[in-house]
DSSP file (Angstrom, degrees, kcal/mol; ACC not computed):
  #  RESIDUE AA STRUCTURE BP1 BP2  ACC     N-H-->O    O-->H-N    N-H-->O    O-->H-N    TCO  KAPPA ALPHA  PHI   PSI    X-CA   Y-CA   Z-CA
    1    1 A X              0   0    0      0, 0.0     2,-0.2     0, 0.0     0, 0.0   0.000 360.0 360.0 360.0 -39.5   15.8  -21.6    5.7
    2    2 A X        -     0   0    0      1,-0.1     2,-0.3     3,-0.1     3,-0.1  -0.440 360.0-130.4 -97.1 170.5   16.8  -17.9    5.6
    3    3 A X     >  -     0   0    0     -2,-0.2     4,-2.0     1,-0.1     5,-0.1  -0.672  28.3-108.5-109.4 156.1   20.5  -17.2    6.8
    4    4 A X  T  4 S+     0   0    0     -2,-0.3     4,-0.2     2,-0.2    -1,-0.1   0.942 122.2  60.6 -37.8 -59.9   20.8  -14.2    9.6
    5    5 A X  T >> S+     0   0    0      1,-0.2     3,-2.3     2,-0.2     4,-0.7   0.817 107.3  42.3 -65.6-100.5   22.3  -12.1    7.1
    6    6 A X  H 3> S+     0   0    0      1,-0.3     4,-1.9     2,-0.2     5,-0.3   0.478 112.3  53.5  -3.1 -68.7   18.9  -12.3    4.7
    7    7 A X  H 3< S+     0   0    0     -4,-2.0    -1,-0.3     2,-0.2    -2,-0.2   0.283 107.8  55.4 -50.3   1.1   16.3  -11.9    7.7
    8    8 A X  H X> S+     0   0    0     -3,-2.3     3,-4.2    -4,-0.2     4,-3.0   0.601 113.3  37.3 -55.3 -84.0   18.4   -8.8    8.4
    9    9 A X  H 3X S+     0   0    0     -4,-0.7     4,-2.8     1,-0.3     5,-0.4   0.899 114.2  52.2 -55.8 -57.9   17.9   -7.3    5.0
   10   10 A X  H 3X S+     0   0    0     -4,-1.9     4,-0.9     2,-0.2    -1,-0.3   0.678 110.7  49.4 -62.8   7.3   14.7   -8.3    4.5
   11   11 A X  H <> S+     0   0    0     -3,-4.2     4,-3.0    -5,-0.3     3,-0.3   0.881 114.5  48.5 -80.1 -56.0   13.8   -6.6    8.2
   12   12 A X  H  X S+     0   0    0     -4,-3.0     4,-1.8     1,-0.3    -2,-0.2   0.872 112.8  43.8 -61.6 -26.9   15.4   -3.6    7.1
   13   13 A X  H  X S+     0   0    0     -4,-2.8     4,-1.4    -5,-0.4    -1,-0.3   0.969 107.0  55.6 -60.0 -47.6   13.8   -3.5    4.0
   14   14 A X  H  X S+     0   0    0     -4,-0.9     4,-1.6    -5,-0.4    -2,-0.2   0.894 106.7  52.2 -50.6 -60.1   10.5   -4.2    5.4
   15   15 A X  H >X S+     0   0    0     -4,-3.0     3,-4.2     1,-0.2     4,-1.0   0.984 118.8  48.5 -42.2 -62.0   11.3   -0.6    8.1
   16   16 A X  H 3< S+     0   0    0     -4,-1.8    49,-0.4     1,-0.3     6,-0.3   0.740 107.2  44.0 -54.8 -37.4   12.0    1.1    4.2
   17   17 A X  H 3< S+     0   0    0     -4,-1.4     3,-0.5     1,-0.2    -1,-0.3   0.611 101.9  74.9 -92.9  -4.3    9.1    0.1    2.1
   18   18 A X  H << S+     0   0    0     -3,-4.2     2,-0.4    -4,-1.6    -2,-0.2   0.981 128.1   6.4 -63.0 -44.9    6.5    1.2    5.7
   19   19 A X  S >< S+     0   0    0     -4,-1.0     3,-3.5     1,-0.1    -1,-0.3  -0.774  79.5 178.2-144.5 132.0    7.6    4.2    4.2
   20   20 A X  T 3  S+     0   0    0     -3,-0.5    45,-0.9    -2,-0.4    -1,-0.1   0.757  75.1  58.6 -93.6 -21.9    9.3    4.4    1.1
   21   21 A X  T 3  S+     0   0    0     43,-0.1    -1,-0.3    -4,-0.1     2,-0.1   0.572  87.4  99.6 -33.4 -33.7    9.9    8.4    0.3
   22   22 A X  S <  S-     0   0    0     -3,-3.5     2,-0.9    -6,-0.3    -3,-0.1  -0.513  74.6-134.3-110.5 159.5   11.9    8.8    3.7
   23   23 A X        -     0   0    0     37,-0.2     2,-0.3    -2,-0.1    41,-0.2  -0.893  29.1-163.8-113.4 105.2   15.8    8.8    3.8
   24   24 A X  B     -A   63   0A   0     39,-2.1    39,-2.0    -2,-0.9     2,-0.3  -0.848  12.0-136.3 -82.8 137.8   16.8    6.2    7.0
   25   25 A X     >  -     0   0    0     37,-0.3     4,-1.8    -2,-0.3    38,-0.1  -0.641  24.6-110.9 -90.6 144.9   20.3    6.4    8.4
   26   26 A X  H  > S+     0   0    0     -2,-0.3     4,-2.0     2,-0.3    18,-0.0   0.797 120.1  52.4 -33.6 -71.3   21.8    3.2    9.1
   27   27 A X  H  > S+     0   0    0      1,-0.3     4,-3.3     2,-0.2    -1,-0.2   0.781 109.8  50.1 -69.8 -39.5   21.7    3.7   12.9
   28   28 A X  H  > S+     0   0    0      2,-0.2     4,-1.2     1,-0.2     5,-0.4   0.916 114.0  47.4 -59.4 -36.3   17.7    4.6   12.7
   29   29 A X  H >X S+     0   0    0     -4,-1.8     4,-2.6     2,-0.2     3,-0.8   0.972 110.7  45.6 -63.2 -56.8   17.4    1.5   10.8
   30   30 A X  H 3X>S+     0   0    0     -4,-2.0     4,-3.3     1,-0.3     5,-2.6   0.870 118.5  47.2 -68.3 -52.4   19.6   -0.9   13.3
   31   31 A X  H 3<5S+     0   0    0     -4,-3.3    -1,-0.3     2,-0.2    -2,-0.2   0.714 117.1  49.7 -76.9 -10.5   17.3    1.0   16.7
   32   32 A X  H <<5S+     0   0    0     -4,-1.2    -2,-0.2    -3,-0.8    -1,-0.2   0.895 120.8  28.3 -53.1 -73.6   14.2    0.3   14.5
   33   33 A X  H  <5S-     0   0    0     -4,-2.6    -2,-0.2    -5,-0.4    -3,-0.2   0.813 101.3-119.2 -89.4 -38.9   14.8   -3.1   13.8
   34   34 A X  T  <5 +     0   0    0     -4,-3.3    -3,-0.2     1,-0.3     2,-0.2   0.578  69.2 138.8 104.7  24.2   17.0   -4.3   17.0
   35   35 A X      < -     0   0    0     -5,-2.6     2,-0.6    -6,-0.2    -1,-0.3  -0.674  63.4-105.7-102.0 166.2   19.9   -5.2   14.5
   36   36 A X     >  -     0   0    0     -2,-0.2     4,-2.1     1,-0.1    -1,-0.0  -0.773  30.2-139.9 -95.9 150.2   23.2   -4.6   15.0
   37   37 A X  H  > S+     0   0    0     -2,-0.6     4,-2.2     1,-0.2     5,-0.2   0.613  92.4  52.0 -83.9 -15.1   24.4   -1.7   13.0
   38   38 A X  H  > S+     0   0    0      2,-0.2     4,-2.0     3,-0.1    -1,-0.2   0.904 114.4  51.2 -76.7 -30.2   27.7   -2.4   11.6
   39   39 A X  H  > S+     0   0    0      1,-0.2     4,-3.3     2,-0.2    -2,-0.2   0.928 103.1  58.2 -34.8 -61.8   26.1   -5.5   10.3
   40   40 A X  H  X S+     0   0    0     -4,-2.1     4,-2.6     2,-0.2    -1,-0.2   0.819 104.1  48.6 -53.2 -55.6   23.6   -3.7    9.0
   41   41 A X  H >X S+     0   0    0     -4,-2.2     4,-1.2     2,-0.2     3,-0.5   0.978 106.0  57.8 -62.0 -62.0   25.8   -1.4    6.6
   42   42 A X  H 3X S+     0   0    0     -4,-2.0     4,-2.5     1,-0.3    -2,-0.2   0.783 111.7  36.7 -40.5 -66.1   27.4   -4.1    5.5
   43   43 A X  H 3X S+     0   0    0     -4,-3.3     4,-2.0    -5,-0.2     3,-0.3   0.969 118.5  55.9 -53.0 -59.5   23.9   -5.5    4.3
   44   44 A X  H <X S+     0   0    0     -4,-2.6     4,-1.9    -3,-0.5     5,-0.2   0.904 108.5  47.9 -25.1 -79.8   22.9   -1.6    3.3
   45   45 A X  H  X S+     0   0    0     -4,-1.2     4,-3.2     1,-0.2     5,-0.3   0.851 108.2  51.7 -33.6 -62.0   25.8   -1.5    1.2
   46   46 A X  H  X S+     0   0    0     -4,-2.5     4,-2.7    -3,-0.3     3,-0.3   0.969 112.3  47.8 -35.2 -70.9   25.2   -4.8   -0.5
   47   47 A X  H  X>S+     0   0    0     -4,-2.0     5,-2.8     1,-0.3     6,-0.8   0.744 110.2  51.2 -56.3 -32.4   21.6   -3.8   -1.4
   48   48 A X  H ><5S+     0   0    0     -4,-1.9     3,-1.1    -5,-0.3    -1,-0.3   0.932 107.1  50.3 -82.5 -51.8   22.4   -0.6   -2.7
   49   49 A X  H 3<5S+     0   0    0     -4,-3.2    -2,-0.2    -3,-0.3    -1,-0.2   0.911 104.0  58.0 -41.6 -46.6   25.0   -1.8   -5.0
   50   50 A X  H 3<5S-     0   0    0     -4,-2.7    -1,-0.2    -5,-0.3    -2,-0.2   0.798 121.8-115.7 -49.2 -28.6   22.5   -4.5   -6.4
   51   51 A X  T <<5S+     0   0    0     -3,-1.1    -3,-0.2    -4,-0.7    -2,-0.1   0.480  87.7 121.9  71.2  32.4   20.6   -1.1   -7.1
   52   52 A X  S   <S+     0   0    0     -5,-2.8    14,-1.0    -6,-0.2     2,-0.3   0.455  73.3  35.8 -94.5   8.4   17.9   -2.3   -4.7
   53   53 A X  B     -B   65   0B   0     -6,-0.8     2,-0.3    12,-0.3    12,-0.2  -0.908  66.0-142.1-135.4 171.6   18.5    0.8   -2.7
   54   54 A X        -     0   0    0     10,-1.6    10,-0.5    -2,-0.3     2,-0.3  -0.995  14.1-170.5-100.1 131.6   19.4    4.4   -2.8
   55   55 A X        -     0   0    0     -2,-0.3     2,-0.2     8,-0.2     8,-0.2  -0.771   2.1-168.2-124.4 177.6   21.8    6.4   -0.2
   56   56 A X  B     -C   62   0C   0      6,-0.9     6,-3.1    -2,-0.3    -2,-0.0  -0.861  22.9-125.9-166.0 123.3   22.2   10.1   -0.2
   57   57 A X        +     0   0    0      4,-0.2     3,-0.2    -2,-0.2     2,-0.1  -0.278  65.4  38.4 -65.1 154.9   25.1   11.6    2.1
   58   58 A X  S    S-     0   0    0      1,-0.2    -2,-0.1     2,-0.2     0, 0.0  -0.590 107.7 -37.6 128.3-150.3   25.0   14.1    4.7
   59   59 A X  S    S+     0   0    0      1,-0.2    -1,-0.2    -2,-0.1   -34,-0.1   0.574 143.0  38.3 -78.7 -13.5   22.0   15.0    7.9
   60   60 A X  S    S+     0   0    0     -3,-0.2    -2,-0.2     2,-0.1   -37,-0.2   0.585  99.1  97.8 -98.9  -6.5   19.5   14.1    5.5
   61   61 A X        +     0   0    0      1,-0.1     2,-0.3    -4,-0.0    -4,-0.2   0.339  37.9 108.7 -53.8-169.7   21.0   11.4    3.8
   62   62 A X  B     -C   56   0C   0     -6,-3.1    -6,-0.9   -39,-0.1   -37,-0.3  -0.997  65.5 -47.0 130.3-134.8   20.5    7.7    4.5
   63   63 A X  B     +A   24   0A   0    -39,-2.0   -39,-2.1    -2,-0.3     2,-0.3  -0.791  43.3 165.4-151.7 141.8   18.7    4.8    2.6
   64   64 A X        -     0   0    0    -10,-0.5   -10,-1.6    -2,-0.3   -43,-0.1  -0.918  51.6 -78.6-162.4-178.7   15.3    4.5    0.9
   65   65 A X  B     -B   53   0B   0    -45,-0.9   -12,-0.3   -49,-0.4   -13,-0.1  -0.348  32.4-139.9 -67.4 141.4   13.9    1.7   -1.7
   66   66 A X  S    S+     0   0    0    -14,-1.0     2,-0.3     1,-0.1    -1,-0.1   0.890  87.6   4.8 -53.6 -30.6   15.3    2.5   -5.5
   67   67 A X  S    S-     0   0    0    -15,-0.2    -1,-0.1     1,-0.1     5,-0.1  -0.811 103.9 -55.6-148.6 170.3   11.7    1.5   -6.5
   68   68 A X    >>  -     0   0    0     -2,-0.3     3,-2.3     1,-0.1     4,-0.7  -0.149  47.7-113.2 -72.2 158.0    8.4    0.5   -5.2
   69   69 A X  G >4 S+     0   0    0      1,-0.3     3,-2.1     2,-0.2    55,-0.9   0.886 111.7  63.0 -57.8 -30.0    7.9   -2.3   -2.9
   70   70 A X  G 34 S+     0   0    0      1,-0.3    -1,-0.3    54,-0.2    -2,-0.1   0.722 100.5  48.5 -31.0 -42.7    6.1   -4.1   -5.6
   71   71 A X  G <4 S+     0   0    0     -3,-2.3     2,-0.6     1,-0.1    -1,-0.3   0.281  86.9  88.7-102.5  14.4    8.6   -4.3   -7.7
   72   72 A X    <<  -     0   0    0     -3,-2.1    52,-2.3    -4,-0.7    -1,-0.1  -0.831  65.5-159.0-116.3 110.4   11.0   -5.6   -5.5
   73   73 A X  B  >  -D  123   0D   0     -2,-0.6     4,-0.7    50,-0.2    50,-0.2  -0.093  20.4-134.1 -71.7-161.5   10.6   -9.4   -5.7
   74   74 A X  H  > S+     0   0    0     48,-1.5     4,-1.2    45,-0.3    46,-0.2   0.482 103.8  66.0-116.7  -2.2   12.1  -11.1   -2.6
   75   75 A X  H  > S+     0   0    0     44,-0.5     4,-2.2    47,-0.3    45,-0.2   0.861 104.6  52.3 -72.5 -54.3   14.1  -14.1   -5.1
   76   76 A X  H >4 S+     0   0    0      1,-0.2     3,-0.8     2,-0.2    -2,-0.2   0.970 112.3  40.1 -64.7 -44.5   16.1  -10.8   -6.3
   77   77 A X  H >X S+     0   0    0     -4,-0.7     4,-1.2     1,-0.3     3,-0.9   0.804 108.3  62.4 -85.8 -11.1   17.2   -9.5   -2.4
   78   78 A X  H 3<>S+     0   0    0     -4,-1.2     5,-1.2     1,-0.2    -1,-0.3   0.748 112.7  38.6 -52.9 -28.6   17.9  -13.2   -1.4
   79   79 A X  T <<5S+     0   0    0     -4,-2.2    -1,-0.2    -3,-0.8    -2,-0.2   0.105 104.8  65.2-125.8  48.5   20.5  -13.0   -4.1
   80   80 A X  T <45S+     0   0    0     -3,-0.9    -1,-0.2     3,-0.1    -2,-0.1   0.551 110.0  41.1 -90.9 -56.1   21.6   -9.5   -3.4
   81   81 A X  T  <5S-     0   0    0     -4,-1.2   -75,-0.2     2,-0.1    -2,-0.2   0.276 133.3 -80.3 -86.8  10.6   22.8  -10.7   -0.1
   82   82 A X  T   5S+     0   0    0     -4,-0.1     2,-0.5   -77,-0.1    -3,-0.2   0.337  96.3 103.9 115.3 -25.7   24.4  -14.1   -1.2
   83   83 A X      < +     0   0    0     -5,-1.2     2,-0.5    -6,-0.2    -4,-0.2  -0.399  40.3 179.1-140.4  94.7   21.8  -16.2   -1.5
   84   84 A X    >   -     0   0    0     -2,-0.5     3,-1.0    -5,-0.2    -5,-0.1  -0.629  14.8-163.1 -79.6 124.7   20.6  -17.2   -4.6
   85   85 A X  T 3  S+     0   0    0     -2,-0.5    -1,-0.1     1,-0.3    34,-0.1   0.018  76.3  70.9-103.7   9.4   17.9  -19.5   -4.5
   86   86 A X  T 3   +     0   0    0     30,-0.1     2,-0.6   -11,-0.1    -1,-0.3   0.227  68.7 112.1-107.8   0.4   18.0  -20.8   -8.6
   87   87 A X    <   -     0   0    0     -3,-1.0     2,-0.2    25,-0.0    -1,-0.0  -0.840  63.7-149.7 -73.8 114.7   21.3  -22.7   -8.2
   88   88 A X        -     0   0    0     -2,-0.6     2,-0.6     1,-0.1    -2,-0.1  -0.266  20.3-125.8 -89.8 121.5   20.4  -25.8   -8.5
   89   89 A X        -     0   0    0     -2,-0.2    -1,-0.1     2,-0.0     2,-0.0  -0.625  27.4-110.0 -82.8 130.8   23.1  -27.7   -6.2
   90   90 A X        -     0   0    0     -2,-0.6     2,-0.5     1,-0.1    -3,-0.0  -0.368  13.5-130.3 -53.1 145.3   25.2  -30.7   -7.8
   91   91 A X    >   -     0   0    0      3,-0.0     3,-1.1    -2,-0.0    -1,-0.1  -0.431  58.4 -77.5 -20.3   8.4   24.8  -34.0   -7.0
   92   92 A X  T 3  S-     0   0    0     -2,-0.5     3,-0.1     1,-0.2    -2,-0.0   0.936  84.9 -74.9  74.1  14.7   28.4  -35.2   -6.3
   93   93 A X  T 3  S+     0   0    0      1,-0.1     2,-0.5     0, 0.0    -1,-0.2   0.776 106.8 121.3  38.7  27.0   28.7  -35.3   -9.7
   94   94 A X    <   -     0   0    0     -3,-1.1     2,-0.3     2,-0.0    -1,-0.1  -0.912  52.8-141.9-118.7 121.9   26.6  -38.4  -10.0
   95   95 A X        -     0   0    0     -2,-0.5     2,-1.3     1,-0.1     7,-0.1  -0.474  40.5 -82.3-103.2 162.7   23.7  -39.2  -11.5
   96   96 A X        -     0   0    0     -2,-0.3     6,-0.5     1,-0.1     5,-0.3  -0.261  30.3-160.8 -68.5  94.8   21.1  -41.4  -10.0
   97   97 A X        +     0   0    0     -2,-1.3     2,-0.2     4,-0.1    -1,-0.1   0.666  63.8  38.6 -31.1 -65.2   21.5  -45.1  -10.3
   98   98 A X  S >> S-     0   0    0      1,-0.1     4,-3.1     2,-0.0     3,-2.1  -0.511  86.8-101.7-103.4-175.9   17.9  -46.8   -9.7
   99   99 A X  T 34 S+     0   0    0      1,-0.2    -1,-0.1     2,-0.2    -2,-0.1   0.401 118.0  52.7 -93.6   8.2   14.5  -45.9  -10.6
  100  100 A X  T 34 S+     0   0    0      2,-0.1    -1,-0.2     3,-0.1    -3,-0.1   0.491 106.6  53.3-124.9  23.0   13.8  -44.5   -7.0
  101  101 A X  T X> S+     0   0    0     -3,-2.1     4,-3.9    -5,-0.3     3,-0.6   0.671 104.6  52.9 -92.8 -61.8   16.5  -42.6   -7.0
  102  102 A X  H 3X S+     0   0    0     -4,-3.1     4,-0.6    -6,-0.5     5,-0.2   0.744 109.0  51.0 -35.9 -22.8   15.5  -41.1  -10.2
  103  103 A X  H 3> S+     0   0    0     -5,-0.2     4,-4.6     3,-0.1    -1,-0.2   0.876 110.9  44.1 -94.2 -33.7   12.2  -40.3   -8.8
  104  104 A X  H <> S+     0   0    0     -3,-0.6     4,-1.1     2,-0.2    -2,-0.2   0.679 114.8  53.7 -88.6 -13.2   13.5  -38.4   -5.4
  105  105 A X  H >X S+     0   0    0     -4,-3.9     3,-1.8     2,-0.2     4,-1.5   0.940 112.2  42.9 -63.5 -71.3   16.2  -36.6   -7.7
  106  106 A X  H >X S+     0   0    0     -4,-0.6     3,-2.2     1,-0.2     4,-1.4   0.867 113.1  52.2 -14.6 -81.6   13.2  -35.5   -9.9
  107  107 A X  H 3X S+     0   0    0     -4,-4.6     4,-1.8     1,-0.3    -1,-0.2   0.807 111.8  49.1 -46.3 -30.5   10.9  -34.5   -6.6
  108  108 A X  H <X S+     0   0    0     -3,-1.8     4,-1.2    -4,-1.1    -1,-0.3   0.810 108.3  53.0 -73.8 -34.7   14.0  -32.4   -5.4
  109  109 A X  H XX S+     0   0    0     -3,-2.2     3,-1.1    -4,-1.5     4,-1.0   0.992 114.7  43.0 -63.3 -69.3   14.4  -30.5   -9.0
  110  110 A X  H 3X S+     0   0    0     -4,-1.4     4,-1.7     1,-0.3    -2,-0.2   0.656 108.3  52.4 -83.5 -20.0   11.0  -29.5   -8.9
  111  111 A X  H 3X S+     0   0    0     -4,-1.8     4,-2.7    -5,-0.3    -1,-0.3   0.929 113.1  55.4 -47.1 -38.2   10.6  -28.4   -5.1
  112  112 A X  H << S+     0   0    0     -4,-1.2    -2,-0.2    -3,-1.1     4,-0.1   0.732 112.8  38.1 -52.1 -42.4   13.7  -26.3   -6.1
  113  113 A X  H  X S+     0   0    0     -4,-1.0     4,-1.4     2,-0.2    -1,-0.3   0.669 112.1  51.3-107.3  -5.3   12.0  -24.8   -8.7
  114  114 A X  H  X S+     0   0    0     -4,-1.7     4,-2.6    -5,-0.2    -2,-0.3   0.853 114.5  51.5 -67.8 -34.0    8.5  -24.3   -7.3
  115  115 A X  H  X S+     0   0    0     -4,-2.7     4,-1.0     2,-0.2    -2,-0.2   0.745 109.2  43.9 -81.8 -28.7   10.4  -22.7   -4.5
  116  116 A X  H >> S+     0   0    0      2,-0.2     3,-0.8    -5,-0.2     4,-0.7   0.864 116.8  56.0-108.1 -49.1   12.6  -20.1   -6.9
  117  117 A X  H >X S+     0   0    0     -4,-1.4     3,-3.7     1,-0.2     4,-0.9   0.941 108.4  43.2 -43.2 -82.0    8.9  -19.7   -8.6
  118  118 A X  H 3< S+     0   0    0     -4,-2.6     4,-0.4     1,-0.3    -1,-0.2   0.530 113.4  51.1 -42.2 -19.6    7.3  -18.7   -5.2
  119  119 A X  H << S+     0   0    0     -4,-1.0   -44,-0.5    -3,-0.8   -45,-0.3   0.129 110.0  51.1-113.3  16.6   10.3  -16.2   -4.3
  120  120 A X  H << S+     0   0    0     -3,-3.7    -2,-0.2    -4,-0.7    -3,-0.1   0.585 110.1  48.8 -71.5 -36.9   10.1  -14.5   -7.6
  121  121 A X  S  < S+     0   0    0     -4,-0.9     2,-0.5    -5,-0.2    -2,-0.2   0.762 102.2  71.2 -70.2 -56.4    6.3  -13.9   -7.3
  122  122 A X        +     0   0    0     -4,-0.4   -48,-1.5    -5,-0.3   -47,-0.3  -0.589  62.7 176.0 -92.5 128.2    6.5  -12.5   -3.8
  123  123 A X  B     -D   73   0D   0     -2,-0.5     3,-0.3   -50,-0.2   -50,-0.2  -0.725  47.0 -85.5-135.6-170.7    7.9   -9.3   -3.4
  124  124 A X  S >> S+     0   0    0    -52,-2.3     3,-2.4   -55,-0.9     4,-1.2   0.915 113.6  68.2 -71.7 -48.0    8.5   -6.6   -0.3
  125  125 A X  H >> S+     0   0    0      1,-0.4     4,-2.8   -56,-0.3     3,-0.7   0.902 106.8  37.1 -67.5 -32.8    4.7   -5.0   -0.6
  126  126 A X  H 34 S+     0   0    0     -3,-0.3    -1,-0.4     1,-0.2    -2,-0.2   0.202 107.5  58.6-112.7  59.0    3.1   -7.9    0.4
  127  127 A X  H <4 S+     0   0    0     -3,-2.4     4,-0.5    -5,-0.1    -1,-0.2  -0.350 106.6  59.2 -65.3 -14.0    5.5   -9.0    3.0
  128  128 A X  H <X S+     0   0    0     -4,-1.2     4,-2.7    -3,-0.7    -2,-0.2   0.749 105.0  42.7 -90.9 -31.4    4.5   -5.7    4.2
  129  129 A X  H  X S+     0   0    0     -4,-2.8     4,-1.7     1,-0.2     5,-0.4   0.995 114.0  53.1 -57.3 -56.0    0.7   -6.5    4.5
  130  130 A X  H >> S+     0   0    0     -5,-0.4     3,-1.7     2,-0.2     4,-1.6   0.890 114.6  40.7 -50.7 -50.5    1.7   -9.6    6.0
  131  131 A X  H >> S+     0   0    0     -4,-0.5     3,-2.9     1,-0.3     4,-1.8   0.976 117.4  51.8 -67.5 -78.7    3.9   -7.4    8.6
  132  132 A X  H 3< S+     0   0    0     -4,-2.7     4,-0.4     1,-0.3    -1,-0.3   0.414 105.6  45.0 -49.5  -6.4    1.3   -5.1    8.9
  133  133 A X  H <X S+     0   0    0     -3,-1.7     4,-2.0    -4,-1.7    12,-0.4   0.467 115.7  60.0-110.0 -16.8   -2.0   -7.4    9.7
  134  134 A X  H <X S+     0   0    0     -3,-2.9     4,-1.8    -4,-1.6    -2,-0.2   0.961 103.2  42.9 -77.1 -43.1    0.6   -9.0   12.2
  135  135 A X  H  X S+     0   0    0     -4,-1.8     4,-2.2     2,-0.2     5,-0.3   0.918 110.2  56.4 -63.3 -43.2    1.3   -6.1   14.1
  136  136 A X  H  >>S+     0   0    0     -5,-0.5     7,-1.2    -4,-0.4     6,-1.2   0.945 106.4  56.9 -70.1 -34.4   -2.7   -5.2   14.1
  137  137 A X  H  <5S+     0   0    0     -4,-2.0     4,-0.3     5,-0.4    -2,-0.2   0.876 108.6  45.2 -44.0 -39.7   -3.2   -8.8   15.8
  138  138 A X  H  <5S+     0   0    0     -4,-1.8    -2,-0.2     1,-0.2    -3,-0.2   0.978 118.6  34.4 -91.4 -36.9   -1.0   -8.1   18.5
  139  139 A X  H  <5S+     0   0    0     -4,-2.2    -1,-0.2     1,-0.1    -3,-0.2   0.567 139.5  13.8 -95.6  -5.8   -2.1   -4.4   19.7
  140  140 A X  T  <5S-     0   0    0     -4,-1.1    -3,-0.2    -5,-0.3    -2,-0.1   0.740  84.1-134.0-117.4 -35.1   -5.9   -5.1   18.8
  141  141 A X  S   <S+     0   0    0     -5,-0.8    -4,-0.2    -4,-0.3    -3,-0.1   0.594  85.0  91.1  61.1  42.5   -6.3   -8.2   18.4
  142  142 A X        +     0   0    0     -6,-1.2    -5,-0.4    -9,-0.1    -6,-0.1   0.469  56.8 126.9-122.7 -24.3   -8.5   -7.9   15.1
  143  143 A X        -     0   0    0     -7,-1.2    -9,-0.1    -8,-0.1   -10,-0.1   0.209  58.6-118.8 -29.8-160.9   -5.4   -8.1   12.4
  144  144 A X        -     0   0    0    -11,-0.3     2,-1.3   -14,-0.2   -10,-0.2  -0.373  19.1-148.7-157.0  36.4   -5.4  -10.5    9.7
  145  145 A X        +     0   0    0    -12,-0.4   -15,-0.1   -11,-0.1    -2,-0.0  -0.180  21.0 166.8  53.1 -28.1   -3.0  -13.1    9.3
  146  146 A X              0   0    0     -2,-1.3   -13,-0.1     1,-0.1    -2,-0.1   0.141 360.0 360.0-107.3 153.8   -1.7  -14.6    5.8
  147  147 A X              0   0    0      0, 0.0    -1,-0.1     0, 0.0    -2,-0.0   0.385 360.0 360.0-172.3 360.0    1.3  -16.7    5.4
């Protein structure tokens, strides 16, 4: 469901909101995360333009969130990077002939838009919990799950 590019940013985001004060460089992000780093500005770049990031030049420069992870849903950085997830795709320009076509159009508008609900709702902080009770299941084996 998510495209490379999108499971990129949100990894890298994910590194940004552990701590959300500190200015990451590109290249910390990319050895962090296992991404590759020209890739990775690219995506950097994107996000920062959207104004879902901040850079600062120089040896202290780098990246950090514009805003708290809370407030960054995860519907807004799917369509930072390209893929916005409220365009409803046409149809062929056709609309559905019988009445059980009409019903599976319908069930497909409304997955579409429960789905663009659910990735409005969810934003980075708790995609960090989530990250973070997985990583305490694997080194303790006590973590917590959710998905």
């Amino acid at each position: 469901m998510l495209s490379k590019q999108a499971n990129h940013a949100l990894k890298a985001l994910l590194e940004l909101a552990a701590d959300p004060g500190r200015w990451r460089s590109t290249h910390e992000l990319a050895i962090a995360q296992q991404l590759p780093e020209p890739t990775l500005e690219q995506i950097l770049l994107r996000l920062r333009r959207t104004g879902l990031l901040v850079a600062r030049r120089g040896r202290l420069g780098g990246y950090r969130l514009a805003g708290p992870p809370r407030e960054i849903s995860i519907a807004v950085v799917l369509a930072a990077v390209g893929e916005p997830v409220d365009e409803h795709k046409q149809r062929s320009g056709s609309r559905p002939s019988s009445p059980a076509e009409q019903v599976t159009f319908g069930l497909q508008r409304r997955l579409e838009r429960a789905q663009q609900m659910a990735l409005e709702q969810l934003n980075l902080e708790e995609l960090l919990f989530d990250l973070q009770s997985a990583a305490a299941g694997v080194e303790g084996g006590q973590g917590l799950l959710l998905g």
